[in-house]
C-alpha positions, 0 to 999 in steps of 0.5 A: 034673266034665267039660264034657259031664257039666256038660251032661247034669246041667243038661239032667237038672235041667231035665227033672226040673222039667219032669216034676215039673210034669207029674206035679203035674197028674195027677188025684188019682183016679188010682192014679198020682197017689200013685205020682207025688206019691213020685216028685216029692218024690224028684226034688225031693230029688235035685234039692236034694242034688244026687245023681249023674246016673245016679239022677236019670235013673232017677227020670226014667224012672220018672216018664215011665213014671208019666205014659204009664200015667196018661194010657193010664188016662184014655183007658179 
């Protein structure tokens, strides 16, 4: 594994805990709480497994996607 690939993979570590985080506080009255409570279980999957970067940053995406809608839901 290069340096910069090094890199980016402890920066997608850190922002998929992040993100798991965040994705915990969504309310469970939310039709994206269970979208996010999938999503959190395969990032913490990933995470363990240590799959290759390219999937942990789709699931990162997926997951900000999940909160900008939880929370354009929560602003209605």
């Amino acid at each position: 594994m290069s340096v910069i690939s090094m890199k980016e993979r402890g920066d997608n570590d850190r922002l998929a805990l992040l993100l798991i985080s965040r994705l915990e506080r969504l309310s469970a009255d939310s039709y994206w709480a269970h979208q996010a409570s999938g999503l959190r279980g395969s990032l913490l999957h990933s995470l363990e497994r240590r799959t290759n970067n390219a999937h942990l940053s789709s699931m990162i995406t997926r997951g900000f996607e999940i909160l900008e809608k939880a929370a354009k839901e929560k602003t209605r």
